[in-house]
C-alpha positions as CSV (number, residue, x, y, z in Angstrom):
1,X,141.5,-40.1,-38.1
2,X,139.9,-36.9,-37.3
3,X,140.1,-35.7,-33.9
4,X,136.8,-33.4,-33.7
5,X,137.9,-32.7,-29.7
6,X,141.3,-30.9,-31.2
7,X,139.3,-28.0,-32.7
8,X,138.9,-24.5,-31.3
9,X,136.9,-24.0,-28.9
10,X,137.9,-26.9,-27.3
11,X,134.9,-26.2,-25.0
12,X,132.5,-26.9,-27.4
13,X,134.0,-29.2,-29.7
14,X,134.6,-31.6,-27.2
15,X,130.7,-31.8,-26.5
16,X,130.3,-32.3,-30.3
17,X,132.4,-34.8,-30.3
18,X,130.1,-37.0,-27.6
19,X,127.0,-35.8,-29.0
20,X,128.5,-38.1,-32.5
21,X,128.4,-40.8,-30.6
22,X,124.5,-40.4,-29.3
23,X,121.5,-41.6,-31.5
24,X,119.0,-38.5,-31.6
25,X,116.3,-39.2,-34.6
26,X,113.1,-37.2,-34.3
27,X,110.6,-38.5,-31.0
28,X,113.5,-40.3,-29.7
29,X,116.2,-38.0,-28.2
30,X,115.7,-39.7,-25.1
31,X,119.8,-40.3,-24.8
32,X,120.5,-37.3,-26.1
33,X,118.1,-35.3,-23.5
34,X,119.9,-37.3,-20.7
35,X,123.3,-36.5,-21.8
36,X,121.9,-32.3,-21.1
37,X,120.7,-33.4,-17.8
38,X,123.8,-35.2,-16.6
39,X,126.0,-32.2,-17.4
40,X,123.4,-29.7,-15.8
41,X,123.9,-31.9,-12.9
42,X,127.6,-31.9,-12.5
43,X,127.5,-28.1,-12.8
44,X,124.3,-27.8,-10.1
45,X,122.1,-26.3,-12.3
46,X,118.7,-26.4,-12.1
47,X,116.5,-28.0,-14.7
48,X,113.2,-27.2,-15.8
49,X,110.9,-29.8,-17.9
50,X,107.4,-29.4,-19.5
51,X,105.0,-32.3,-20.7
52,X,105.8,-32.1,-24.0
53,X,109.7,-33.7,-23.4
54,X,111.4,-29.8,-23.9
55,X,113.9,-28.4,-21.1
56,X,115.7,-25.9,-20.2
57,X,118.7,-25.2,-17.9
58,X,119.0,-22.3,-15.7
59,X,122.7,-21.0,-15.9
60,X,122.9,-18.3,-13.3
61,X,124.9,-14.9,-14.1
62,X,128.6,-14.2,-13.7
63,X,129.2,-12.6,-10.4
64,X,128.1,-9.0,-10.6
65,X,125.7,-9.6,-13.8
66,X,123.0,-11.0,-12.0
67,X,120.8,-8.2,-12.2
68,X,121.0,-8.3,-16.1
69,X,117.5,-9.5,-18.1
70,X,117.3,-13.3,-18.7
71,X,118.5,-14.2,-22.2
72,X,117.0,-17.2,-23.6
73,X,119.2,-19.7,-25.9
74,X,117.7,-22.5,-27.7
75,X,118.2,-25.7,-29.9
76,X,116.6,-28.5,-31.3
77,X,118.1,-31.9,-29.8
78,X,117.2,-34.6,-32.7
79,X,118.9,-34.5,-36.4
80,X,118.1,-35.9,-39.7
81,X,119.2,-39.5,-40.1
82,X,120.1,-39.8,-44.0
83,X,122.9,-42.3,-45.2
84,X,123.9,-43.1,-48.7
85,X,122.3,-46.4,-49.6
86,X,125.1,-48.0,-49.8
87,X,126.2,-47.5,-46.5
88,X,126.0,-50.0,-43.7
89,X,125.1,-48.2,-40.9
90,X,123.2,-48.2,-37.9
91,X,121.8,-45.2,-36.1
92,X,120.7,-46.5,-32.9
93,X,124.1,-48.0,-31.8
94,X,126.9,-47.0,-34.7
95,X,129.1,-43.5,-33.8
96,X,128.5,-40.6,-36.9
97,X,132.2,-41.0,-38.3
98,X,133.8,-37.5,-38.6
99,X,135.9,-36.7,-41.4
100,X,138.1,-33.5,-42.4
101,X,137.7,-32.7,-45.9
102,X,139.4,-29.2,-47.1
103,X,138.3,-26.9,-43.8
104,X,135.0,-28.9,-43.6
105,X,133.7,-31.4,-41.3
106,X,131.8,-34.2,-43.0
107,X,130.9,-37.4,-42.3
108,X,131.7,-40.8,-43.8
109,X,128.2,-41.9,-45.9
110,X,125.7,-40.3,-43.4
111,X,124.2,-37.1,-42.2
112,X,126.9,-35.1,-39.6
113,X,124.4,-33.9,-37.2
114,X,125.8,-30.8,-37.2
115,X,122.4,-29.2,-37.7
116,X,121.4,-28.6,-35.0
117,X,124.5,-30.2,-32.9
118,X,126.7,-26.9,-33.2
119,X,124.0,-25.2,-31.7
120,X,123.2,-27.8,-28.6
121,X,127.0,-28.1,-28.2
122,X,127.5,-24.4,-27.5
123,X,124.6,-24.5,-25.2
124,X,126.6,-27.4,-23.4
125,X,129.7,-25.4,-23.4
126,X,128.3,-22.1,-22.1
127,X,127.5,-24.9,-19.0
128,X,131.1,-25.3,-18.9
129,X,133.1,-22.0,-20.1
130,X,134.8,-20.2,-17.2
131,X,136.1,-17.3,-18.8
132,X,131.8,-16.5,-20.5
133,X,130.2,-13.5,-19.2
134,X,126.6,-13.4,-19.1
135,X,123.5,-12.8,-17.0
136,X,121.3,-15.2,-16.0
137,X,120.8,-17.9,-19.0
138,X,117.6,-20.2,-19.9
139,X,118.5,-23.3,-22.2
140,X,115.7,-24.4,-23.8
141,X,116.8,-27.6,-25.5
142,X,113.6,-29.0,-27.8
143,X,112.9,-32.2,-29.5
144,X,111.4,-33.2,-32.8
145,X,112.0,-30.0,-35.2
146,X,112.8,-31.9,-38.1
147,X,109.9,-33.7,-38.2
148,X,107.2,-31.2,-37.2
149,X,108.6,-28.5,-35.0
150,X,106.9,-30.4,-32.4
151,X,108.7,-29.3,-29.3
152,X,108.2,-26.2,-30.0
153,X,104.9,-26.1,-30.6
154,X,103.8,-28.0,-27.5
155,X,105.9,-25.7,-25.6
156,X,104.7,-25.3,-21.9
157,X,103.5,-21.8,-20.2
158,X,105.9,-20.7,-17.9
159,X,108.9,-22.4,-19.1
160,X,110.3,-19.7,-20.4
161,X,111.1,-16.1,-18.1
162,X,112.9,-14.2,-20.4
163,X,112.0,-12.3,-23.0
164,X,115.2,-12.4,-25.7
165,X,116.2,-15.2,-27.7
166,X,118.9,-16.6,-29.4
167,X,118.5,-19.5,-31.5
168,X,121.3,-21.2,-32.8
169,X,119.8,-22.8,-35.8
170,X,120.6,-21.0,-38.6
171,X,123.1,-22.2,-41.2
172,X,125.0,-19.3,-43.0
173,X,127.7,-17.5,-41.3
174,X,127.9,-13.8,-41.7
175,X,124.3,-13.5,-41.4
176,X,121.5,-12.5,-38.5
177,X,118.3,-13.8,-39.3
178,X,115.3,-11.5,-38.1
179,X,112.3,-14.1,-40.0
180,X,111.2,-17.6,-41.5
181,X,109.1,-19.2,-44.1
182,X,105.6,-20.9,-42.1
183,X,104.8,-24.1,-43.8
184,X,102.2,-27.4,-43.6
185,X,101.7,-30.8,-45.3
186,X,99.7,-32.6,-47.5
187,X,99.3,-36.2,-47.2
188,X,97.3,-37.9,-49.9
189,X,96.4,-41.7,-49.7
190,X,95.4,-43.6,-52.9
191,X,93.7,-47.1,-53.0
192,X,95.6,-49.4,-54.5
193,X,94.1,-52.7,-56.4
194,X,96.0,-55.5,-57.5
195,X,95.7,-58.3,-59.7
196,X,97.8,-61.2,-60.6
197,X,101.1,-60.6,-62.6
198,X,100.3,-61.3,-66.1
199,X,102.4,-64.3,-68.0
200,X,104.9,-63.4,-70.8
201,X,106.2,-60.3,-69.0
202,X,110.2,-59.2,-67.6
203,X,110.1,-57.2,-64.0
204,X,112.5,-54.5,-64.4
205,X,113.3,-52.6,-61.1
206,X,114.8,-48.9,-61.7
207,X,116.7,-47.2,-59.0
208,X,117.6,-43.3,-59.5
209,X,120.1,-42.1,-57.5
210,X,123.4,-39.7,-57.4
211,X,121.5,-36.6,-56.6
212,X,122.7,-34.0,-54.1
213,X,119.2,-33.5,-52.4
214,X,119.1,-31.2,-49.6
215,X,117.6,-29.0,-47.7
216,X,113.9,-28.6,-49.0
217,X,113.6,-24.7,-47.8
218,X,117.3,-24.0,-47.7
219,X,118.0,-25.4,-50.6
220,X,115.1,-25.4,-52.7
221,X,116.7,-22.7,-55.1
222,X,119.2,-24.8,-56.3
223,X,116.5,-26.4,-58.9
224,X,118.1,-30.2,-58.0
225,X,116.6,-32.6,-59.3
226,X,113.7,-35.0,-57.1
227,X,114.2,-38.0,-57.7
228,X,111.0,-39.3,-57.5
229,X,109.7,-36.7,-59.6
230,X,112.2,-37.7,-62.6
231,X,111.6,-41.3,-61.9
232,X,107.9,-40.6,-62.9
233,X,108.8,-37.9,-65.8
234,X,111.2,-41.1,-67.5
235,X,108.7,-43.7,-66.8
236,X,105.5,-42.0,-68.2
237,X,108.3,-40.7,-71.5
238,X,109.0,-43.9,-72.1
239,X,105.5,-46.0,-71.7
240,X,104.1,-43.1,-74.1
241,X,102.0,-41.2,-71.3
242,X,99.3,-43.6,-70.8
243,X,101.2,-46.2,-68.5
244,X,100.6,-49.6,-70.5
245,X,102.8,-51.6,-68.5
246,X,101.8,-52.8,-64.7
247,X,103.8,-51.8,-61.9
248,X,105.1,-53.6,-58.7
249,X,105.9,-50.5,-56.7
250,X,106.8,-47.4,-56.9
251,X,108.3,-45.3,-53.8
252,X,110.8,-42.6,-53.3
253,X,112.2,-39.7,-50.3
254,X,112.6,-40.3,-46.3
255,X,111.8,-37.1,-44.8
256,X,109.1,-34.3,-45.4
257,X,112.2,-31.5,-45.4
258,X,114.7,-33.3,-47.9
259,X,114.9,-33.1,-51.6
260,X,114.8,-37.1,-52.6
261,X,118.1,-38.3,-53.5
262,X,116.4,-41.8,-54.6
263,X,113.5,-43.4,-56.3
264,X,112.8,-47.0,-57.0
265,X,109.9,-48.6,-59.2
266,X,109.3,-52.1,-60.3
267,X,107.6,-52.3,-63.8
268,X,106.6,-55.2,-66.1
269,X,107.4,-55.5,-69.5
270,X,106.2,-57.8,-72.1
271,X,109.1,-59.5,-73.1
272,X,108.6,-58.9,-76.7
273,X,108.8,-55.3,-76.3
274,X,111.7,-55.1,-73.3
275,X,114.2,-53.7,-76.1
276,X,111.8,-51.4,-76.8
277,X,111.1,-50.0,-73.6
278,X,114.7,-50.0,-72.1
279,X,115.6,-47.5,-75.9
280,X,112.5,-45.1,-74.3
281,X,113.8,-45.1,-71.2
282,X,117.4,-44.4,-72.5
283,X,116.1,-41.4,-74.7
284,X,114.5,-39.7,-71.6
285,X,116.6,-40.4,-69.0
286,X,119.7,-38.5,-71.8
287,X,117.3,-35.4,-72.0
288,X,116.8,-35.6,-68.2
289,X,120.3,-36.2,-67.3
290,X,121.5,-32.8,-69.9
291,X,119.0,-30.6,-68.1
292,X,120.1,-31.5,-64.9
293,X,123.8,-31.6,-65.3
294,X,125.0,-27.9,-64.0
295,X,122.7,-29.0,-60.5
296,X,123.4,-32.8,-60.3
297,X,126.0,-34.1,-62.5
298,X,126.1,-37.7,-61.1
299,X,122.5,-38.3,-61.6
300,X,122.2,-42.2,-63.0
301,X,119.7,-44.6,-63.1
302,X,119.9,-48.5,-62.9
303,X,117.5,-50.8,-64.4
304,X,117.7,-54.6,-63.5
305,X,115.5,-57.7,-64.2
306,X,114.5,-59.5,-61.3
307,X,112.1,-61.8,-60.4
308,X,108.5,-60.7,-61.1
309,X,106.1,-60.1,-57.7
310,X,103.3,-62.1,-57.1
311,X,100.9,-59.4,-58.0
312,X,101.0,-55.8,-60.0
313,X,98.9,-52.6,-59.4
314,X,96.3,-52.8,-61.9
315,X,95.7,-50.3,-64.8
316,X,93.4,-47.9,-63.1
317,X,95.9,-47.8,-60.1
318,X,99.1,-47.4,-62.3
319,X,97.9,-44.7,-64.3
320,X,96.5,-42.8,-61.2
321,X,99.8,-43.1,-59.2
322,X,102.4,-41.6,-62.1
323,X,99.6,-39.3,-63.5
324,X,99.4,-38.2,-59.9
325,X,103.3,-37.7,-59.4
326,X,103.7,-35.6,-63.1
327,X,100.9,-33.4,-62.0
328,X,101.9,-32.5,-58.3
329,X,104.1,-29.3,-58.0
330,X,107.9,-29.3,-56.9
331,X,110.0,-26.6,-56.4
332,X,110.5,-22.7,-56.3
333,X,106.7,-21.5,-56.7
334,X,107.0,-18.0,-56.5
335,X,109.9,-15.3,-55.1
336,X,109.7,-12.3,-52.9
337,X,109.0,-9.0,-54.1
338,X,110.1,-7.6,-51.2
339,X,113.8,-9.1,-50.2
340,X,115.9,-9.4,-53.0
341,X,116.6,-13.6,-54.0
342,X,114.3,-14.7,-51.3
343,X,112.4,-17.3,-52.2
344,X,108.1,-16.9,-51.1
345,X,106.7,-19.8,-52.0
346,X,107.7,-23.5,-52.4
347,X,106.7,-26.8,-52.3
348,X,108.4,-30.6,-52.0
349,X,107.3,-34.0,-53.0
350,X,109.1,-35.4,-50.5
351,X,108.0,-39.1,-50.1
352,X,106.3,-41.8,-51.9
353,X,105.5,-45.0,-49.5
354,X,103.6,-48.2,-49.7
355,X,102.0,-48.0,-46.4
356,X,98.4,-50.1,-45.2
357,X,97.7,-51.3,-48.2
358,X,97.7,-47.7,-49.8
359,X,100.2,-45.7,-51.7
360,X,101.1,-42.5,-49.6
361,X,102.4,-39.7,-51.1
362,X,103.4,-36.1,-49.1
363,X,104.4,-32.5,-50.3
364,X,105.6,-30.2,-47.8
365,X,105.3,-26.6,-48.6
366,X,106.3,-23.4,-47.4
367,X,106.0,-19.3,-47.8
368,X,106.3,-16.3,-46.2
369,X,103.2,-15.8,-47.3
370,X,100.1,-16.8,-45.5
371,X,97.5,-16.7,-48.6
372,X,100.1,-17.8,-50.9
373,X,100.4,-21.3,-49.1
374,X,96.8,-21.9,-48.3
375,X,96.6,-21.1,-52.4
376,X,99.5,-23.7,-52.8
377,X,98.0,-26.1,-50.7
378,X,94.4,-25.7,-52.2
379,X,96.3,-26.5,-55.7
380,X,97.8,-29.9,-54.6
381,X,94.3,-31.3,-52.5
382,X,93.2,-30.3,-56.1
383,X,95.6,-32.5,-57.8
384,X,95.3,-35.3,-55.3
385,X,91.4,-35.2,-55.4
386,X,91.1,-35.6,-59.2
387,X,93.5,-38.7,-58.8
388,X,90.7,-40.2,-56.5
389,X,93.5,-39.6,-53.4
390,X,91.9,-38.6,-49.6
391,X,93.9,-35.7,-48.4
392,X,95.1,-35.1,-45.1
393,X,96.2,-31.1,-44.4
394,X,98.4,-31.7,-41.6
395,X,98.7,-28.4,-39.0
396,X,100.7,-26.0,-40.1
397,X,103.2,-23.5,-38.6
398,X,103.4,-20.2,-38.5
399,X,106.1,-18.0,-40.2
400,X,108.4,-15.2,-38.2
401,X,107.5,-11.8,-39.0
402,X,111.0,-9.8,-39.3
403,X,111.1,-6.8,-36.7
404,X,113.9,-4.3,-38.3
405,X,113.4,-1.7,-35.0
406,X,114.5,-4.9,-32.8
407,X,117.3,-4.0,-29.9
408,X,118.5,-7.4,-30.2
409,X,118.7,-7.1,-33.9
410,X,121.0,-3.6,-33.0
411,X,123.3,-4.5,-30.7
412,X,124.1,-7.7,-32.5
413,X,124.8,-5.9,-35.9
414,X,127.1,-3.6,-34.0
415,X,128.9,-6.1,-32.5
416,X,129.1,-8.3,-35.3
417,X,131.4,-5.2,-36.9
418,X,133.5,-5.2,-33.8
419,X,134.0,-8.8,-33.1
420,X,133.9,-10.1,-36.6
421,X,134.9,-7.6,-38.9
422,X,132.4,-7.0,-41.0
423,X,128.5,-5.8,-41.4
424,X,126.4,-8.8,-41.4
425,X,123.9,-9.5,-44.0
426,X,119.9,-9.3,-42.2
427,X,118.1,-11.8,-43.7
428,X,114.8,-14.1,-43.2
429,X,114.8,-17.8,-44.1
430,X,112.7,-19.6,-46.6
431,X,112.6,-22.9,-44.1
432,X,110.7,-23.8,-40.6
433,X,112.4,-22.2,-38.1
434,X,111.0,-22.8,-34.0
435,X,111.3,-19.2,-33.3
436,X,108.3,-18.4,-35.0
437,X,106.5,-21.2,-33.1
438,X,108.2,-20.0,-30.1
439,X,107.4,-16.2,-30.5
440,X,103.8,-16.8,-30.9
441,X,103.6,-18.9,-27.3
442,X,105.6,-16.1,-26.3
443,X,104.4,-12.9,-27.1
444,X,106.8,-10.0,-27.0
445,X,109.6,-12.2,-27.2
446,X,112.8,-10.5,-29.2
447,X,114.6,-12.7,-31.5
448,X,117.5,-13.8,-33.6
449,X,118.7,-16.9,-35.3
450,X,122.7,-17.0,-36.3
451,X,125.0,-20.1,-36.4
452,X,128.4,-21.3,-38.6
453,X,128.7,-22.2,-41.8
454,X,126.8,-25.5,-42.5
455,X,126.4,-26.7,-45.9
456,X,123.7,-29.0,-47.6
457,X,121.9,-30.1,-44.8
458,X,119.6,-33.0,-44.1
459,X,121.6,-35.2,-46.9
460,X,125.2,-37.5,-46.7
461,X,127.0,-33.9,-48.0
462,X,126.2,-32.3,-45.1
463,X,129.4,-30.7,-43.9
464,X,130.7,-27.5,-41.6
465,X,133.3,-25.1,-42.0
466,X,135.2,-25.9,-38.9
467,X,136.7,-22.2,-39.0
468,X,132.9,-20.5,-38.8
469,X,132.6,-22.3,-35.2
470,X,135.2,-20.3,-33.5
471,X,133.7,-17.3,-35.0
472,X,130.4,-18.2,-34.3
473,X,131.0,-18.7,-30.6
474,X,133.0,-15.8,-30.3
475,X,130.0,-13.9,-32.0
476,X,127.9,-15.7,-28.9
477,X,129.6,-14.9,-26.3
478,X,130.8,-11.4,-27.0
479,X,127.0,-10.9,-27.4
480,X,126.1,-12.0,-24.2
481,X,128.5,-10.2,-22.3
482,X,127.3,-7.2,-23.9
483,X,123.5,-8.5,-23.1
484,X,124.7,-8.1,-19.5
């Protein structure tokens, strides 16, 4: 059994350890915000709230620092809840199961939580950590970033006083982060008509799964595969591109900001020509499988006959719906001309859900690039529009412009050399990251994002190099103590 509280620091390992044990999905960190409030208490500290559900807690300075600028840290509370599909599990009672794997803490079938639990449990720790040095601290804990950056964009006036930030959210040690990607959904709805399931036909349901998913920004580069884009590439191979045969569903992806591991669809066959259809499916699924291999060699489809539904899309609706899903974009759009293996543009078909008696599908895209994404965006209401969809735009965020003259940006660099050993790679994000959010409620505000080692993100392979925390919080502290 792994014992996460053994690990160096002890300080903040122990309050990752407890922070397992608390359910914190997106809009309800309700436990988890408690658990920051309790410990503020013990330790007298005051705490701030705003209306939206964000708070921050005022850690005064070390004695003789008190006369040092406020420095601002700041985490997101919730994580991303994914589990392997065969894995009974559940989040709003069952403890994340820690498990040491080769250096790397992983978990046993689900998400770890260590994005963006590293980061709140050094925040918890700095409560706690009598040897620290620092002036006067402002914790600003937020809720619902993997959703929507939400807390951060209803961040309230006058929460914050000070004027330098450190966020802990970043997911590649050896690097300072000095900008991100903005991004924004699109949500399209179709109609869906159905008709009774004809006679004479087998109901095949098709379940793709063993792909590594991932991050959708961080990741995105890795050209895995989406699962419920190749679920729509075999289907429409193998029914000759003009969808013949009625389908029961079809419905893939659980978050806007993860690659889909999994697709299911429910087709019916006529029996005479099942054989037939199953060879098709075969012959694509080989040609998808070889080009995928080098990204995600345990790709594999099932196919099983069950009982046919009640009622099937109808033609017009079927051929819409994987029409629709060939046509919408996925992936690396376009890279940076400017910062060498950056990735501008991007989008993700992230979900496909029955939902109200419509079928909705979303893409969630992303770029450095403010004309390039509006462009992007235009292109998919285009797409969905054609298909007879109604498109929601959902509000997007804005990116982080890098500023290379910051003083935060120096002194961090220098002591990254002294404290580290090395010079540390300055780099901006291709993902949503709050402190753009938080710099533009802010003006003037002087940021940097940095964190461990934290690998594959928002998917069951999430994992941590346990060894990058300890450098990571000496990194944090040495940098405060030179802040005051």
């Amino acid at each position: 059994m792994t014992f996460v509280s053994d690990f160096q620091p002890a300080v903040l390992w122990r309050h990752f350890d407890h922070i397992l044990t608390v359910p914190r999905p997106s809009k309800g960190e309700d436990a988890m915000r408690a658990y920051v409030e309790s410990r503020a208490a013990a330790r007298g500290y005051e705490v701030r709230h705003d209306d939206a559900g964000n708070l921050v807690v005022a850690v005064p300075a070390t004695a003789g620092h008190e006369s040092a600028a406020v420095t601002v840290l700041q985490a997101h509370l919730d994580m991303v809840q994914e589990k392997n599909s065969d894995k009974e599990f559940d989040w709003t009672k069952d403890a994340i199961r820690p498990v040491l794997d080769g250096g790397y803490l992983t978990a046993d079938g689900t998400t770890l939580g260590s994005d963006n639990g590293i980061g709140v449990a050094a925040m918890l720790a700095l409560m706690d950590a009598e040897d620290a040095v620092h002036g006067p601290l402002e914790l600003l804990f937020t809720f619902d970033e993997e959703t929507g950056l939400t807390g951060a964009a209803e961040l309230g006036d006058g929460l914050l006083h000070g004027r330098r930030l450190l966020n802990l959210d970043t997911e590649e040690e050896g690097a300072l982060y000095v900008g991100c990607a903005g991004g924004g959904d699109n949500l399209l709805r179709l109609a869906v008509a159905e008709v009774a399931a004809p006679a004479g036909h087998v109901a095949l349901d098709f379940h793709l799964s063993g792909l590594k998913g991932g991050h959708s920004g961080v990741d995105i580069h890795l050209q895995r595969g989406n699962a419920i884009k190749l679920l729509a590439r075999i289907l429409h191979a193998a029914m000759g591109g003009d969808v013949p045969f009625p389908f029961g569903r079809f419905e893939g992806g659980t978050a806007h900001n993860a690659i889909p591991r999994e697709a299911f669809a429910t087709v019916l066959v006529p029996a005479d020509k099942e054989a037939d259809f199953r060879a098709a499916v075969d012959a694509e699924l080989a040609a998808v499988a070889a080009e995928y291999r080098p990204a995600d060699p345990d790709l594999r489809l099932s196919v099983e006959k069950v009982d046919a539904p009640a009622k099937v899309w109808d033609d017009a609706t079927g051929h819409r719906v994987l029409d629709l899903l060939e046509a919408l974009p996925h992936g690396v759009q376009t890279m940076s001309y400017d910062i060498p293996d950056l990735v501008e543009t991007s989008t993700n078909l992230a979900t496909v859900e029955r939902r109200d008696g419509r079928l909705e599908i979303l893409a969630s895209s992303r770029s450095s690039v403010d004309s390039a994404i509006a462009a992007l965006r235009r292109r998919i209401r285009a797409a969905g529009e054609l298909a007879g969809a109604e498109v929601d735009e959902r509000g997007g965020y804005p990116g982080w412009k890098p500023d290379m003259g910051s003083e935060l940006l120096r002194v961090m660099t220098d002591l990254h050399q002294r404290v580290i050993g090395d010079v540390p790679a300055i780099k901006a994000i291709h993902a949503g990251l709050e402190t753009g959010i938080i710099g533009e409620r802010y003006p003037g505000m002087d940021m940097i994002s940095f964190g461990p080692q934290i690998e594959f993100p928002h998917s069951p392979d999430e994992r941590v190099l346990v060894d990058s925390v300890e450098r990571f919080w000496k990194l944090l502290t040495a940098t405060l103590e030179e802040l005051a």
